[in-house]
Structure formats: structure tokens, C-alpha cells
C-alpha positions in Angstrom: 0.0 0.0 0.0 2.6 2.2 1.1 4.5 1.5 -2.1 1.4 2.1 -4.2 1.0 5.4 -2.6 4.5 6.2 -3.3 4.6 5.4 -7.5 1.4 8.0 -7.3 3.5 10.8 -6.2 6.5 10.7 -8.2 3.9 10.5 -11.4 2.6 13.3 -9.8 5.3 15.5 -9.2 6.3 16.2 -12.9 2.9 17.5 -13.9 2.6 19.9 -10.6 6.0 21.4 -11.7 4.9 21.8 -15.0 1.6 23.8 -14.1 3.9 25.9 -11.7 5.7 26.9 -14.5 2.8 28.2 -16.7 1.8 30.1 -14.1 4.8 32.0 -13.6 5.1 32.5 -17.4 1.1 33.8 -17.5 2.3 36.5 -14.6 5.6 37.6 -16.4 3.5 38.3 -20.0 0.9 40.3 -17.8 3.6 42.2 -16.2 5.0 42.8 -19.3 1.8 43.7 -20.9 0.9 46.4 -18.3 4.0 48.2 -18.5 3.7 47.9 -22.6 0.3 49.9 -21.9 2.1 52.2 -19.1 5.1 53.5 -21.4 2.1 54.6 -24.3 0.6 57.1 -21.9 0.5 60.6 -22.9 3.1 62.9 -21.4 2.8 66.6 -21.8 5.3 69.1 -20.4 4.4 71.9 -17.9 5.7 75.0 -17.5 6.5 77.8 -14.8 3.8 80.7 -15.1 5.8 84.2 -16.2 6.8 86.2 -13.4 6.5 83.5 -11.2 9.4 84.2 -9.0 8.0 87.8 -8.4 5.1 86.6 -6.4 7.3 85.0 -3.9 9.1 87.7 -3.2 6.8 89.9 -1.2 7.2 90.0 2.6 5.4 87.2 3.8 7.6 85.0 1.7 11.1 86.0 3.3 11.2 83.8 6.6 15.0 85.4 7.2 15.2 87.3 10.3 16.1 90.9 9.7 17.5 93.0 12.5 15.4 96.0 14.0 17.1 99.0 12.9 18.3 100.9 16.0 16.4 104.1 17.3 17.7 107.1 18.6 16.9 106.3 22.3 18.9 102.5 21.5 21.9 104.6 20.1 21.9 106.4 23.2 21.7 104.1 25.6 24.7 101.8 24.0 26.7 105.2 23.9 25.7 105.8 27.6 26.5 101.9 28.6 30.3 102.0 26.7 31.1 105.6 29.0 30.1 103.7 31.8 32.0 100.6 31.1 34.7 102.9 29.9 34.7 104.3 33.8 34.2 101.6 35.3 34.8 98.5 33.8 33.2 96.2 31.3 29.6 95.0 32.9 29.6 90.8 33.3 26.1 91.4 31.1 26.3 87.6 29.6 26.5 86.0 32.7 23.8 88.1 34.0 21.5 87.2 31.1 21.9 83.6 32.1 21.2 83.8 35.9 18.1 85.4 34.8 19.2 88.5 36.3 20.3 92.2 35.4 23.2 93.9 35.2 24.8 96.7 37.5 25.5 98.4 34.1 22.5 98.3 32.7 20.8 99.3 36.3 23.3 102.7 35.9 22.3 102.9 32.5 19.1 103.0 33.0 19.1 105.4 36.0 21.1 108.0 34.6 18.9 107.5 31.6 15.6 108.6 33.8 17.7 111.0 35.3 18.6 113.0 32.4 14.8 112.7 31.1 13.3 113.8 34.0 15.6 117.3 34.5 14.8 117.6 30.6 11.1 117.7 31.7 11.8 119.7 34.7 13.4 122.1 32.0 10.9 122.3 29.7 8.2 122.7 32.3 10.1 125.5 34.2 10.4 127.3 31.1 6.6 127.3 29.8 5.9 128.7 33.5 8.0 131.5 33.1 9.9 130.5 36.2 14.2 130.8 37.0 15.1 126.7 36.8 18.9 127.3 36.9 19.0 128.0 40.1 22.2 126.9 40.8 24.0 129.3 38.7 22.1 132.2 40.0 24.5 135.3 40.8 25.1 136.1 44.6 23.4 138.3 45.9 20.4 139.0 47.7 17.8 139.4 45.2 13.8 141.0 45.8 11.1 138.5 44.7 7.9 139.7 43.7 6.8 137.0 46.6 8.4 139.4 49.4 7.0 142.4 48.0 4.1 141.5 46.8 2.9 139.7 50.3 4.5 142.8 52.5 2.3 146.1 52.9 2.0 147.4 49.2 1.6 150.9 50.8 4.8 151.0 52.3 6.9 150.2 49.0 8.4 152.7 47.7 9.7 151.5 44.2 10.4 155.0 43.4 13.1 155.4 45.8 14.6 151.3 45.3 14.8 151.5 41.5 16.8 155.3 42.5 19.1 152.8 44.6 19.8 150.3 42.2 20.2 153.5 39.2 22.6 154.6 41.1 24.9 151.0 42.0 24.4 150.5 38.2 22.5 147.3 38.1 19.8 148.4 35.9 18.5 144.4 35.5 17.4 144.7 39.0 15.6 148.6 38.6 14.0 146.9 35.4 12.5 144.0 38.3 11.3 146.4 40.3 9.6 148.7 37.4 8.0 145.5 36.4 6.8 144.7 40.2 5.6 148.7 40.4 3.3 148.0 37.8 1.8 144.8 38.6 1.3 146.7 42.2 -0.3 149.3 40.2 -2.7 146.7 37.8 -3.7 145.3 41.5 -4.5 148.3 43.2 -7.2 149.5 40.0 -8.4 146.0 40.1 -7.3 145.0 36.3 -5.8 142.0 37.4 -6.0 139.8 40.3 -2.3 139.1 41.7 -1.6 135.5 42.4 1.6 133.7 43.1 0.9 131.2 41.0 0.4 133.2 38.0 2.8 133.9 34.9 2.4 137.3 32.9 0.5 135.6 30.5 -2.2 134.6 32.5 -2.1 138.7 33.7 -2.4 139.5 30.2 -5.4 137.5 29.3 -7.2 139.6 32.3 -6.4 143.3 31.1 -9.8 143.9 28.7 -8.2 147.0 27.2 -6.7 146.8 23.9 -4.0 149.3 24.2 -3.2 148.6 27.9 -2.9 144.8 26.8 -0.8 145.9 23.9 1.6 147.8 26.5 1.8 144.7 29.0 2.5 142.4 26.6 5.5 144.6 25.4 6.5 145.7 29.1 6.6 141.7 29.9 8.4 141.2 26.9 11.5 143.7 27.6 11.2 142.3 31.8 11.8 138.6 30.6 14.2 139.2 28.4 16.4 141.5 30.6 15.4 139.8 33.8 15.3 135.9 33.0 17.8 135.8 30.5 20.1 137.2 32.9 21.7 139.8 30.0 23.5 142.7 31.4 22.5 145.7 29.9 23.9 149.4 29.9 22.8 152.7 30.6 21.4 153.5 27.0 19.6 150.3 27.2 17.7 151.3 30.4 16.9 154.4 29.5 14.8 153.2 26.7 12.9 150.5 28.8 12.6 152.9 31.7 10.5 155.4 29.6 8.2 152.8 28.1 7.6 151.8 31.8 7.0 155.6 33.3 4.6 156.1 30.2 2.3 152.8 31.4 2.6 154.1 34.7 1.5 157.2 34.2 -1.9 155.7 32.6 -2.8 154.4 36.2 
């Protein structure tokens, strides 16, 4: 039986092989047949649109990272770090970066940075008042403020007899002070203007209703800040000419 069973296979065997081997040779023609039909397909070459390249060059298509260009206030603030590191040493600003930390010279920087702004504030702000801000470089000398006239008894000022004083010592700035205090006295006392501490000649200008008195403050004012505030020294000649436009506004009142 077993022998039987054995002669079947080995008749087998051939005709299994066989039938193997038309199957491989039926895949290879289909293979060969598909890429037959593949390589007759229609090719048709493309081309870039004109001006193509133009499109891509706008903003949003330039991911390089340009550098903010520095503004005044960052030029000034590197020259005002390299005098301080020029004084007193480079600043260890790296290692600061990477503690998480700031600098001391970026703390200086920035504090004589606030500094400066805030006395150019102070400046500007002392100067729209109408007020002295240099202070510091003020001559010696003891000097009458309209303050301690102004808040003494009016009455018992004679201006007549101080600006005689200062004539006479030849310091014709302060005699032009005291002309200018004389008439704002005067102004008080006929109730065109209400004197206030507070007050700057401009706000005493905006109170005098008459045209032509207006017109003769607002020149008087004029020739008081200019010899009185701008600290100018003037001479005799130049006095005289002020002192009669004052007398002639006084003499009005």
C-alpha cells in the first residue's frame, strides 16, 4: 500500500512542476503587458507661469530674520552703557543674562537714563511757566522776589526810591525788576488784574480787557523777561529806553 502510494507521487510530481511553471510564465506576460500599456501614456510638459518668482518675493515669503534698525533712544543708551564701562569697567552682562538677572550696568544705564529725562522735563516745564530753573548758577546776591513784595504792605513800597538805589549802584537788571513789580502793584490796586503767586504774565495778560493797555503789558513783559530771565546785562542806554516805556504805562494808572 505504502509502495502504491509512493509510484502516485513521483507521477505526480512532474505534472505539478509543469503547471507551476505556466503560471509563472502567465504573470511575467501580464507584467509585461501592463508596463507595454504604461510607457504609451501621454506625457505633456508643464511650465512655470511668467513672473513666477515675483510673487514669492513679497514680505510674507522672506522667513530670514532681519534685524530691527536701532532708534535714537537705543543709540543712546549703547553710547551711555560704553562711557560707563569705559569708567568703570566692562559689565559681566552675559552671565547676568543667564542667571536670569540684570546687570549693574544696565541698572546705571538706565538710572542716569531717567535721570537725564526727567531734569529735561523739569526744564521744559520751568520754562513754559516762566519761572528761573537754573537756580544753581544764579548770581550772589540777595535778590527782591515779587513774593516778598508782593505779600509785605504794598503801601509802604516805595519802588520809586529802590529802582533810585539800584540806578545809582548800576545794576539796571534789577531797577527793570522792580519797574515791572511797580506796575503789577499798580494793575492790583485798580483791580485789572487779580495778583496770584501762581500766576505767569501771560495769565495777567489774558485779564487786562483794554486793547491798548494789553498791547503795553504784553510789550513791558516782553522787555522784563528778556532782561530779567535771561540774565543779559544791559547798559545805561539800554535802560533808558525800557525805563521810559515803563514811566509812560505808569503814568496811565
Amino acid at each position: 500500500m505504502n509502495k502504491l502510494l509512493i509510484y502516485i507521487i513521483l507521477i505526480c510530481f512532474p505534472v505539478l512542476v509543469s503547471g507551476q511553471a505556466t503560471v509563472n510564465d502567465s504573470v511575467s506576460v501580464i507584467t509585461e503587458a501592463a508596463l507595454s500599456a504604461t510607457d504609451t501614456v501621454n506625457y505633456t510638459q508643464r511650465e512655470f507661469e511668467p513672473g513666477f518668482k515675483e510673487r514669492y518675493k513679497a514680505d510674507e515669503f522672506i522667513y530670514e530674520i532681519k534685524p530691527k534698525p536701532k532708534t535714537a533712544w537705543d543709540r543712546f543708551l549703547e553710547w551711555l552703557r560704553d562711557l560707563l564701562d569705559s569708567i568703570f569697567g566692562p559689565s559681566d552682562e552675559e552671565v547676568a543674562e543667564e542667571k536670569g538677572g540684570i546687570s549693574w550696568g544696565e541698572i546705571i544705564t538706565k538710572l542716569v537714563a531717567a535721570i537725564l529725562i526727567i531734569f529735561v522735563i523739569y526744564v521744559i516745564a520751568s520754562s513754559i511757566a516762566g519761572k528761573e530753573i537754573f537756580w544753581i548758577f544764579k548770581r550772589s546776591g540777595k535778590k527782591i522776589s515779587i513774593n516778598e513784595i508782593m505779600n509785605e504792605d504794598l503801601a509802604q513800597v516805595n519802588f520809586k526810591d529802590l529802582i533810585n538805589e539800584t540806578k545809582q549802584s548800576g545794576n539796571y537788571r534789577l531797577a527793570t525788576r522792580y519797574y515791572y513789580l511797580w506796575l503789577l502793584k499798580l494793575l492790583t490796586y485798580r483791580e485789572i488784574i487779580e495778583w496770584h503767586p501762581d500766576k505767569t504774565n501771560s495769565d495777567y495778560l489774558y485779564e487786562i480787557n483794554n486793547p491798548g493797555l494789553r498791547k503795553d503789558f504784553e510789550y513791558l513783559s516782553y522787555i522784563y523777561e528778556y532782561i530779567w530771565y535771561g540774565e543779559f546785562a544791559i547798559d545805561e542806554e539800554a535802560f533808558t529806553k525800557a525805563e521810559k516805556a515803563f514811566i509812560k504805562t505808569l503814568n496811565t494808572l
